[in-house]
C-alpha positions as CSV (number, residue, x, y, z in Angstrom):
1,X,0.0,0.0,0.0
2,X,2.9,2.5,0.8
3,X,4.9,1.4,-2.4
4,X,1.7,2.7,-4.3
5,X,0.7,5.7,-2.9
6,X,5.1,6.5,-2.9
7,X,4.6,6.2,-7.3
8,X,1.1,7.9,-6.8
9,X,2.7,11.0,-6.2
10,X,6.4,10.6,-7.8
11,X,5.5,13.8,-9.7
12,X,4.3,15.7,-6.7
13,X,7.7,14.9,-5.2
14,X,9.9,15.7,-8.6
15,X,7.7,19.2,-8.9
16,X,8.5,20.2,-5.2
17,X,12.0,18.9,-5.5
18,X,12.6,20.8,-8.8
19,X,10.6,24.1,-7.0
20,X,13.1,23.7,-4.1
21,X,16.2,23.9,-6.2
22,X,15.0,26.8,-7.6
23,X,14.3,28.7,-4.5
24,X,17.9,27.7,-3.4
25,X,19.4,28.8,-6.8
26,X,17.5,32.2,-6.3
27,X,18.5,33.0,-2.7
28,X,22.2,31.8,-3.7
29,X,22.1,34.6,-6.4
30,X,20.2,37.4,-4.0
31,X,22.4,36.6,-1.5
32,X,25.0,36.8,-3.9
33,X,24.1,40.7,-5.1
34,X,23.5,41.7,-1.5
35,X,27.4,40.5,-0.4
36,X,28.5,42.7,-3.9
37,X,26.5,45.4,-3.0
38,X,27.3,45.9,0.8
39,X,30.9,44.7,1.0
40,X,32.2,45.7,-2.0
41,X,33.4,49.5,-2.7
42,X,30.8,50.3,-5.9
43,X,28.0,50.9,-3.0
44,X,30.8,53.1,-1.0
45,X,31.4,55.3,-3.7
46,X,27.9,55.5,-5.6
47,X,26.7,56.3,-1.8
48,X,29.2,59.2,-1.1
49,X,28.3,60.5,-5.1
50,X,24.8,60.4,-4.4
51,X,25.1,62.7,-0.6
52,X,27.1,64.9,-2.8
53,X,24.8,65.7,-5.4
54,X,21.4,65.8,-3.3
55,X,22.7,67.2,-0.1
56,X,25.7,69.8,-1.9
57,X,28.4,68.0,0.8
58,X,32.3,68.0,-0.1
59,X,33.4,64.8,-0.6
60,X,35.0,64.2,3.2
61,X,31.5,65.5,4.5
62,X,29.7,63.0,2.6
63,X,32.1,60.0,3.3
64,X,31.9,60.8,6.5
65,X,28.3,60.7,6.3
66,X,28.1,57.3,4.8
67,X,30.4,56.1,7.7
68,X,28.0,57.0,10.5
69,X,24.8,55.9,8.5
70,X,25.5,52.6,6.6
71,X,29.6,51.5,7.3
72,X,28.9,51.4,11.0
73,X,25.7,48.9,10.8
74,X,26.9,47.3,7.9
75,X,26.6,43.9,9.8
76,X,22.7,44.8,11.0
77,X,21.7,45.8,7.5
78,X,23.2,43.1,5.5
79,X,21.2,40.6,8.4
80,X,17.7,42.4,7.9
81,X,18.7,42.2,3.8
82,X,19.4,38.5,4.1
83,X,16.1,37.8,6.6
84,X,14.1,40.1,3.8
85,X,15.5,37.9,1.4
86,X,14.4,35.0,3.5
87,X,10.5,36.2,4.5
88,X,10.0,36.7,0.8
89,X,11.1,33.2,-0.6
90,X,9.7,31.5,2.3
91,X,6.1,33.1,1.9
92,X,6.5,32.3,-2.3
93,X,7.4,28.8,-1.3
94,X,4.6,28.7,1.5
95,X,2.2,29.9,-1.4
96,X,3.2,27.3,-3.9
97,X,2.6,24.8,-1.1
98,X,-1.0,26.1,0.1
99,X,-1.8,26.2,-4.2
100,X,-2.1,22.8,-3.6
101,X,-4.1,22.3,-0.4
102,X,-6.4,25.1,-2.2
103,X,-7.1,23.0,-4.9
104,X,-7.6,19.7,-2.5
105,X,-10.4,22.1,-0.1
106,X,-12.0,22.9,-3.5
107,X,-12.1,19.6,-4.7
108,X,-13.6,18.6,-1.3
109,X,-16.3,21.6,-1.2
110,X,-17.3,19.9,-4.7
111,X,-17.7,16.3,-3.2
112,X,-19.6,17.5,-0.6
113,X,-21.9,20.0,-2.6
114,X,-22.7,17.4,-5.4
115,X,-21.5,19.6,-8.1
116,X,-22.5,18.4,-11.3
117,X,-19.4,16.9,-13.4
118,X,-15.8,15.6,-12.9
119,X,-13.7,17.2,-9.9
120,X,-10.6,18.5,-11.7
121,X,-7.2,19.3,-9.9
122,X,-3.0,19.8,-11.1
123,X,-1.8,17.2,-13.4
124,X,0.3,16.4,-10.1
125,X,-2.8,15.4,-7.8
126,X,-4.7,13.6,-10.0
127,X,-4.1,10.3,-7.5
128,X,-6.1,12.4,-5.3
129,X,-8.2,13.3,-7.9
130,X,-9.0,10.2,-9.4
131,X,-10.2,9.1,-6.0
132,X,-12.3,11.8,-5.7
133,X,-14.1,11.3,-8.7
134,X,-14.8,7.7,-7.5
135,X,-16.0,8.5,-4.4
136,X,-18.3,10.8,-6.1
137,X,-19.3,8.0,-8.5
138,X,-20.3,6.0,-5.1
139,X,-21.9,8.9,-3.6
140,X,-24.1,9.6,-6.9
141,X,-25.1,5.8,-7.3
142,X,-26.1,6.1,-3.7
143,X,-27.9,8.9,-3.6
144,X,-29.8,7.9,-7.0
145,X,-30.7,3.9,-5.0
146,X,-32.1,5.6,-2.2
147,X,-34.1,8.1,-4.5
148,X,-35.8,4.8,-6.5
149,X,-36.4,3.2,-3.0
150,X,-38.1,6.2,-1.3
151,X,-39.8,6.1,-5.0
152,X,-40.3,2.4,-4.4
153,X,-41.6,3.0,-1.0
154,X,-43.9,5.5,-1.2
155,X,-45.7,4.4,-4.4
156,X,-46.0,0.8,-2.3
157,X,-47.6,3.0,0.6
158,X,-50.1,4.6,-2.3
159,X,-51.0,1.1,-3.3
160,X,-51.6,-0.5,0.1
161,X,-53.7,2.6,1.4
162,X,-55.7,2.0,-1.6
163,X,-56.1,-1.4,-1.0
164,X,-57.2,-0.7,2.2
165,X,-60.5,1.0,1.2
166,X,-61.8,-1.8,-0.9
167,X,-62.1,-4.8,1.8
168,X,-63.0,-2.2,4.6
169,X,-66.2,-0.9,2.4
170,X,-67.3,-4.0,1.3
171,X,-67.1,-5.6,5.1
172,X,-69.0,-2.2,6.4
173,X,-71.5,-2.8,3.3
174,X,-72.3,-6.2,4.2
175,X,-72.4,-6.0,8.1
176,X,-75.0,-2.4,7.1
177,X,-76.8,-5.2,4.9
178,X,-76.9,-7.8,7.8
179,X,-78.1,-5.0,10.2
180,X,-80.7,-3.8,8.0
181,X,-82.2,-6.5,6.9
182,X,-84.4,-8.3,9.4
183,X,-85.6,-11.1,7.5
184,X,-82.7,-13.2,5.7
185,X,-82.4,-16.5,5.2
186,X,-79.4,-18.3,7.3
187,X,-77.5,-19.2,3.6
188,X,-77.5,-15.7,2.9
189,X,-76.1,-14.8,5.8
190,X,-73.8,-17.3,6.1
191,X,-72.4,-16.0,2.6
192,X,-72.3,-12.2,3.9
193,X,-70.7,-13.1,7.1
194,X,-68.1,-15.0,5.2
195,X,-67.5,-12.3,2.7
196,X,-67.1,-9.9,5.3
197,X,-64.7,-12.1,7.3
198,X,-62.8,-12.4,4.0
199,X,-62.4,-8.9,3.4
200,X,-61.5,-8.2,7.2
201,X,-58.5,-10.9,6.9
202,X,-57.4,-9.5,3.9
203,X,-57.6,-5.9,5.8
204,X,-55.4,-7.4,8.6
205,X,-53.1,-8.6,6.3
206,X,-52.6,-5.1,4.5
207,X,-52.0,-3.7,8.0
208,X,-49.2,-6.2,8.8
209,X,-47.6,-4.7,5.9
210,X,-47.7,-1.2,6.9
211,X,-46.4,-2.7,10.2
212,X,-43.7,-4.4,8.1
213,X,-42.4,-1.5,6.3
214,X,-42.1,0.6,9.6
215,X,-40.6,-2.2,11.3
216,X,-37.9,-2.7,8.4
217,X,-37.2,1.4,8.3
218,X,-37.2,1.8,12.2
219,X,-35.1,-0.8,13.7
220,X,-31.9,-2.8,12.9
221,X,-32.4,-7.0,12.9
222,X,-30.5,-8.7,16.1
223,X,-30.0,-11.9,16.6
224,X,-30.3,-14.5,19.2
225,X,-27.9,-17.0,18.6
226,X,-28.7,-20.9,20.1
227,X,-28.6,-24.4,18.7
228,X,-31.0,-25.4,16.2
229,X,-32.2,-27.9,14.0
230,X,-32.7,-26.9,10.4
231,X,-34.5,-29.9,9.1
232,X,-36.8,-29.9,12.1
233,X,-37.7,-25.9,11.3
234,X,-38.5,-27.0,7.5
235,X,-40.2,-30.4,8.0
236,X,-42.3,-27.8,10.8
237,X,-42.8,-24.8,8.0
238,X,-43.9,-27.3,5.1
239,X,-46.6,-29.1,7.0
240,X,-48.0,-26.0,8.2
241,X,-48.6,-25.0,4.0
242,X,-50.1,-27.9,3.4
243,X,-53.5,-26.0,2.7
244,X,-51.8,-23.3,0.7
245,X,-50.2,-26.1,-1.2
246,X,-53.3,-28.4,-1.5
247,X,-55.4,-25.2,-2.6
248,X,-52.8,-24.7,-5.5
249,X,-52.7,-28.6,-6.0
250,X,-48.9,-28.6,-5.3
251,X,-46.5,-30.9,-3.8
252,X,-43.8,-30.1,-1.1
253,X,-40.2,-32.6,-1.2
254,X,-37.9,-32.5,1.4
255,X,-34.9,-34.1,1.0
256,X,-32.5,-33.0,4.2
257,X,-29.6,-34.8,5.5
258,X,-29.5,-36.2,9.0
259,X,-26.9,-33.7,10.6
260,X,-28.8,-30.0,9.9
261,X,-27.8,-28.4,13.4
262,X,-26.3,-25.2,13.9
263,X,-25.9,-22.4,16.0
264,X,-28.3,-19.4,14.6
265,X,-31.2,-16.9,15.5
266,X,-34.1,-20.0,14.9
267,X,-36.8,-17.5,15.0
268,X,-35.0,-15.3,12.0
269,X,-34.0,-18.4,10.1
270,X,-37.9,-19.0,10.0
271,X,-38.5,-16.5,8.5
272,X,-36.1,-16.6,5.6
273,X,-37.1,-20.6,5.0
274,X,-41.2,-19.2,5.5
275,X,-40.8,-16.4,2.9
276,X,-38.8,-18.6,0.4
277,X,-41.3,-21.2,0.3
278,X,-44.3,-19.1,0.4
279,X,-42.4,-17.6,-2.8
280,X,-42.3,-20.6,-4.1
281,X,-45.8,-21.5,-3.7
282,X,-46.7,-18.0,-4.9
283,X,-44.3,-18.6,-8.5
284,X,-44.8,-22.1,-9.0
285,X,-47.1,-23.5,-12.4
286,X,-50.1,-25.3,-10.9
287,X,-50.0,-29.0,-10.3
288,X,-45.8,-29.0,-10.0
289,X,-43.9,-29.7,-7.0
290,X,-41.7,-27.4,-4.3
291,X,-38.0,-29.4,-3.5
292,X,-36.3,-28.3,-0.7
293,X,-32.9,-29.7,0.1
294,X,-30.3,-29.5,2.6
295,X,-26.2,-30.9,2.6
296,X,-24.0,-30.7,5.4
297,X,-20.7,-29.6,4.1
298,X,-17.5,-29.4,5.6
299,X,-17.5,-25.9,7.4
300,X,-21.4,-24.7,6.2
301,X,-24.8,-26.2,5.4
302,X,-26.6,-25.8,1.6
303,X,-30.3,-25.2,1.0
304,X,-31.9,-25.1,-1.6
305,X,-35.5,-24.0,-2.3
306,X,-36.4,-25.5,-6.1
307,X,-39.8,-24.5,-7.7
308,X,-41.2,-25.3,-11.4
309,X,-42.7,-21.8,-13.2
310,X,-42.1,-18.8,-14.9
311,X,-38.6,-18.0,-15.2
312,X,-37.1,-15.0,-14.2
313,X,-34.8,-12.7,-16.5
314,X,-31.3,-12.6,-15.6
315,X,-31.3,-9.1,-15.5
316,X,-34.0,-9.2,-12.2
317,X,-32.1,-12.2,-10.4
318,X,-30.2,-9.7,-8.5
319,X,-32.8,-6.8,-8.1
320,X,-35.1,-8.9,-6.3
321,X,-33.2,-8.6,-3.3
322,X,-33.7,-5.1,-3.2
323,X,-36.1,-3.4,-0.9
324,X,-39.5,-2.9,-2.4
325,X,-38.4,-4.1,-5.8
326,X,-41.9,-6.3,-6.6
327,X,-40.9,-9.0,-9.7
328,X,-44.2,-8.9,-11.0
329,X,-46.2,-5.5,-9.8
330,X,-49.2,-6.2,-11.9
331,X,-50.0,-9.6,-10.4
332,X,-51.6,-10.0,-6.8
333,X,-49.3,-11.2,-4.8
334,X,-49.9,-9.0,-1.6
335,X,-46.7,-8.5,-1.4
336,X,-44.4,-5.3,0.0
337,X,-41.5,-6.4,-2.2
338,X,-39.5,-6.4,1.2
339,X,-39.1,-10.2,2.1
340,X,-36.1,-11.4,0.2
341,X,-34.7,-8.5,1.2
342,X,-35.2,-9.1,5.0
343,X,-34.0,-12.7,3.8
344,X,-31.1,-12.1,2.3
345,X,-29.8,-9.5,5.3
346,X,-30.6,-12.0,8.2
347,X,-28.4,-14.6,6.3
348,X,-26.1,-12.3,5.7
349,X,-25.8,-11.1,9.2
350,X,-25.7,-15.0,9.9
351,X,-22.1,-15.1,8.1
352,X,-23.7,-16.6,4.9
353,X,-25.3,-15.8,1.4
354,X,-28.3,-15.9,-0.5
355,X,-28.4,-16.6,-3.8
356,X,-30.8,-17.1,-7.2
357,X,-30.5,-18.9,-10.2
358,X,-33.4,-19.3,-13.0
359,X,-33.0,-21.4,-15.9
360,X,-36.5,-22.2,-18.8
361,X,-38.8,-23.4,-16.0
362,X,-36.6,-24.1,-12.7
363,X,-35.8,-21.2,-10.3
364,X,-33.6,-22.4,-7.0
365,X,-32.6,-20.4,-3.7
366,X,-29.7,-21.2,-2.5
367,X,-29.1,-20.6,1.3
368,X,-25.0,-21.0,2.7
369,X,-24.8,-21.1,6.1
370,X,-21.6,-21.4,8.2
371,X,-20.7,-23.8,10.9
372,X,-20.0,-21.6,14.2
């Protein structure tokens, strides 16, 4: 690292070296014209000439003049000449110095402004300027992702309060209907009660999301590490979607090695295995089945979630792990576009990945967790 910032700023160094030999060379040479002009006799007698003419003095009166001005603090004048000399260089070297931290400051003051193009500095900084100009790259693509995900976010809000109105008017329409009409038959009511309940589970579930979103923006996700048993959690997780899988005619295949324990936050691995297989379930052609698999490998266990359906474009693999990115936003899901996300950050803070693969009709998760 020191060897390449040392060539980083070889011509920094060469330009301050060659600036240095030239404020030596010029001192040498003033220093140099002061010693002729104080020590040698041209002053003396151009001095004595010059008393003479101005002041009207005979040449002893004037010599002797010169001796009690100048030849009697020759030594004090030629030391504030030479520290004049000095002060002058010194603030012209200070100057080309502070050129530099000038143009650093204003390279800074555009980084932190966002000025609109490329920082540009000397030909000798551009280390420092090339780094600049990739921090404001970073800056800029960050700044632009959290502009699409308040986007993301607030249109999401839009649709759920939306949704919200339809299943809360039609339960009040249908509970107004049950109050106002005295004489109904029991089938009929049966039908409005259960289209109400409907509607109000549906409105519970919209709520959950709101809760979700603030949840996700509000606080950071801890974990509470203990030993668990993975296959246990995702023999537990598929029996409880038997009816979701039965109602979409599917099949669930769990084919999990003996050894699945670890040491992890069971309640946040749930929830990763619960949203990956509700995805599944969700994505998956009608009539197909859902394999889930698990290997215990030397230092880390594999899952992987297999489903049968539409595949997804390469260029989405990756962007579904974003927050509120929705894969398909004109299909009713009821999703907030926020669980793989949630997924993918509890495995990560877990020491492990999440990944996705799609190929003609086969999409697989693939979950790595490490051996503590």
């Amino acid at each position: 690292m020191k060897q390449k910032a040392d060539k980083e700023f070889r011509s920094v160094r060469i330009k301050i070296f060659l600036q240095t030999v030239a404020m030596v060379g010029i001192a040498f040479l003033l220093v140099y014209f002061l010693y002729s002009v104080f020590l040698k006799s041209g002053f003396a007698v151009g001095t004595v000439s010059l008393f003479q003419r101005l002041l009207g003095m005979g040449y002893e009166e004037a010599l002797g003049l010169y001796e009690r001005t100048f030849r009697r603090h020759m030594d004090l004048l030629l030391l504030l000449s030479l520290l004049f000399v000095f002060m002058v260089l010194l603030l012209l070297y200070l100057r080309f110095f502070t050129r530099y931290l000038s143009e650093i400051s204003r390279g800074m003051d555009a980084l932190l402004e966002g000025a609109a193009g490329e920082i540009s500095l000397a030909s000798e900084l551009f280390p420092i300027e090339r780094k600049m100009n990739l921090a404001k790259h970073a800056m800029d693509q960050q700044k632009s992702r959290m502009l699409i995900e308040e986007q993301r976010k607030n249109d999401l809000i839009m649709y759920l309060a939306h949704d919200l109105k339809t299943p809360l008017a039609c339960s009040i329409s249908y509970l107004h209907l049950l109050k106002d009409e005295q004489e109904i038959s029991d089938e009929l009511r049966e039908k409005y009660l259960s289209i109400s309940l409907h509607k109000a589970q549906r409105l519970e579930e919209l709520i959950e999301e709101f809760l979700e979103i603030a949840k996700y923006n509000l606080s950071d996700i801890n974990l509470q590490y203990r030993e668990i048993n993975l296959a246990c959690l995702l023999e537990q997780l598929a029996y409880e979607l038997r009816p979701i899988l039965e109602e979409k005619e599917l099949a669930c295949r769990l084919e999990l090695a003996d050894d699945l324990r670890m040491k992890g936050d069971g309640d946040k691995l749930q929830r990763v295995f619960d949203n990956l297989l509700r995805n599944a379930v969700i994505y998956s052609d009608k009539g197909t089945k859902i394999t889930v698999t698990g290997i215990r490998e030397e230092s880390s266990i594999v899952l992987r979630f297999s489903n049968h359906g539409e595949r997804i474009p390469e260029e989405k693999l990756e962007r579904i792990f974003e927050q509120f990115y929705r894969l398909d936003t004109g299909r009713s899901t009821g999703g907030t576009g926020l669980g793989l996300a949630i997924a993918r950050q509890i495995v990560t803070l877990h020491g492990g990945d999440l990944t996705a693969k799609s190929e003609e009709d086969l999409t697989v998760f693939t979950v790595t967790l490490p051996l503590l």
